[in-house]
C-alpha positions as protocol buffer text, in pm:
chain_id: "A"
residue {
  index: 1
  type: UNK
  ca { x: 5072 y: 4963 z: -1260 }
}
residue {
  index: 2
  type: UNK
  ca { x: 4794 y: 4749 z: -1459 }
}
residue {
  index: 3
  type: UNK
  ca { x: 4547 y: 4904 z: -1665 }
}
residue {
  index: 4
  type: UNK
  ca { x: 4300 y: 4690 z: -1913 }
}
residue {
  index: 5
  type: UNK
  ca { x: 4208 y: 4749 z: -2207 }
}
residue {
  index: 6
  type: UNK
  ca { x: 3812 y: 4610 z: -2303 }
}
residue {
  index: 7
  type: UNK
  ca { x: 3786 y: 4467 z: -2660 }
}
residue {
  index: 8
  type: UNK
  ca { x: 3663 y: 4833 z: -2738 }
}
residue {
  index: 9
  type: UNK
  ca { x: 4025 y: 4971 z: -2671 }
}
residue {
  index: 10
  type: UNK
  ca { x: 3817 y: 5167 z: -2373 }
}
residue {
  index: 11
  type: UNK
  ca { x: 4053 y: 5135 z: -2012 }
}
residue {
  index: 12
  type: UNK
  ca { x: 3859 y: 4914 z: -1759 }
}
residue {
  index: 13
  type: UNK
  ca { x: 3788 y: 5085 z: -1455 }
}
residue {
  index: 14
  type: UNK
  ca { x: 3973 y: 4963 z: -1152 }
}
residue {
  index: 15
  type: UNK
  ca { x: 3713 y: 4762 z: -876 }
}
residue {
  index: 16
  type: UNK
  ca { x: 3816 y: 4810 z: -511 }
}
residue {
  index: 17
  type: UNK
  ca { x: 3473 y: 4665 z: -355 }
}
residue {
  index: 18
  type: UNK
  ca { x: 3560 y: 4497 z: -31 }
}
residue {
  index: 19
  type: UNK
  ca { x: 3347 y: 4190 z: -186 }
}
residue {
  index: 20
  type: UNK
  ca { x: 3659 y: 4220 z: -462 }
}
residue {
  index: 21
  type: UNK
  ca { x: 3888 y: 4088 z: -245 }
}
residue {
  index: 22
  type: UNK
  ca { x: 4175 y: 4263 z: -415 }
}
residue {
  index: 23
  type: UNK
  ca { x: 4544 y: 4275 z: -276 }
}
residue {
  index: 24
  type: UNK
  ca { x: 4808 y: 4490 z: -433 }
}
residue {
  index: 25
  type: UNK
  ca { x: 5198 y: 4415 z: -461 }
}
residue {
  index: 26
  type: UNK
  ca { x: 5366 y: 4640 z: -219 }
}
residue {
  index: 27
  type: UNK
  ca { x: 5684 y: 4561 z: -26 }
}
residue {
  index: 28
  type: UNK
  ca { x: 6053 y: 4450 z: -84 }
}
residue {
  index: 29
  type: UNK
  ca { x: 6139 y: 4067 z: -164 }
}
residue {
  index: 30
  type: UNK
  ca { x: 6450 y: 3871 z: -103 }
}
residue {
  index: 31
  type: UNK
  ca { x: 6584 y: 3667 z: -350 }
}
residue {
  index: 32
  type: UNK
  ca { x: 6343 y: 3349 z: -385 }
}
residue {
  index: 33
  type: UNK
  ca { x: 6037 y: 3491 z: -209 }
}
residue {
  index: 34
  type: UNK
  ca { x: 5742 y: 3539 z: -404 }
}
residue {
  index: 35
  type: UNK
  ca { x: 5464 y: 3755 z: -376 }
}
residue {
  index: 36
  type: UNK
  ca { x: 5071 y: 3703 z: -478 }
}
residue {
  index: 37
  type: UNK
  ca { x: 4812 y: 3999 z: -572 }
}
residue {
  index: 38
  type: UNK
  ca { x: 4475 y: 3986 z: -685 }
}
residue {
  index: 39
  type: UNK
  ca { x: 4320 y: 4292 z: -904 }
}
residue {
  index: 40
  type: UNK
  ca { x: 3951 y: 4379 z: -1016 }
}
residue {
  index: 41
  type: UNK
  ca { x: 3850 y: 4520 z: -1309 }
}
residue {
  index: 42
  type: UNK
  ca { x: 3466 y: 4623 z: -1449 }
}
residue {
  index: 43
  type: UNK
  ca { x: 3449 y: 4549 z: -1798 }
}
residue {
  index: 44
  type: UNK
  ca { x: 3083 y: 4529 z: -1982 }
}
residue {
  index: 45
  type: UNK
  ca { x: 2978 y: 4189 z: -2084 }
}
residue {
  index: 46
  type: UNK
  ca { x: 2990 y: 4230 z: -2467 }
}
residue {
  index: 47
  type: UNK
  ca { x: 3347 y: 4421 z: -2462 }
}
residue {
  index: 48
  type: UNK
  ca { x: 3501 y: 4061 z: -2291 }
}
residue {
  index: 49
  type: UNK
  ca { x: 3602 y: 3911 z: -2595 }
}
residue {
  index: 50
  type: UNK
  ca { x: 3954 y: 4046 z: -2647 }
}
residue {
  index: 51
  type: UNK
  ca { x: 4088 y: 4245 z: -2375 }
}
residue {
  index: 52
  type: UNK
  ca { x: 4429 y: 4334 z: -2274 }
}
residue {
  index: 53
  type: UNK
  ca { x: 4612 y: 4390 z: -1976 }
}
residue {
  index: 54
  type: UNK
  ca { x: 4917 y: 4612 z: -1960 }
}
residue {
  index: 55
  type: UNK
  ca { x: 5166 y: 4547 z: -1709 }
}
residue {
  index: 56
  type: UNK
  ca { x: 5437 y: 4839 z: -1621 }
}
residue {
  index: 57
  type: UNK
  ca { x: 5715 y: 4761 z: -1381 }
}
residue {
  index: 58
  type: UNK
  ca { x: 5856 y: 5125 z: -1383 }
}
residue {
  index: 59
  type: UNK
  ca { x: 6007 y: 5406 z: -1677 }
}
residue {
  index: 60
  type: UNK
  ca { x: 6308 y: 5164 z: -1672 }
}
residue {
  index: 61
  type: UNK
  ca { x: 6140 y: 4843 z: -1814 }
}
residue {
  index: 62
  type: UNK
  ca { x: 5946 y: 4759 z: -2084 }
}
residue {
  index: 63
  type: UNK
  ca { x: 5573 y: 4679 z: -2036 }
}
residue {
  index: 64
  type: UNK
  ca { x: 5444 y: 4303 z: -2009 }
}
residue {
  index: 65
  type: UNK
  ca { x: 5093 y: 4287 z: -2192 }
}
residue {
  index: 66
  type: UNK
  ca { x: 4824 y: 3993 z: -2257 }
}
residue {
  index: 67
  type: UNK
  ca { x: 4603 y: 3946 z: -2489 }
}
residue {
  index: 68
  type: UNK
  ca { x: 4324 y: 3779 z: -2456 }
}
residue {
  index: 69
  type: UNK
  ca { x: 3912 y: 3672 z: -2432 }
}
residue {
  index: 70
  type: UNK
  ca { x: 3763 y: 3655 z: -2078 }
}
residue {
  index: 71
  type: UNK
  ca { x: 3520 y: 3396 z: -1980 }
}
């Protein structure tokens, strides 16, 4: 699950526009395979400074999260 967080603190609404191209993760990997995914968000032009994305695996795991400005 990945939500984003604008420089506001307000969560970025998910894109899923064909023109988005966006591709999930989904599926089962054997050791050594890897996996690619592409993911869309809208997030106003002056809120772009300092975002952050939140990445959580499952209730198991701890969350990965980014911090960062967006060009």
């Amino acid at each position: 699950m990945l939500t984003l967080l604008d420089a506001n603190g307000a969560t970025a609404v998910r894109v899923y526009a064909a023109e988005a191209e966006t591709v999930d993760l989904a599926g089962v990997l054997a050791a050594g395979e890897s996996a690619t995914a592409a993911y869309a968000f809208a997030v106003p032009a002056d809120a772009r400074d300092e975002v952050t994305l939140v990445v959580d695996f499952d209730g198991d795991h701890t969350s990965a999260i980014f911090r960062g400005g967006l060009d």
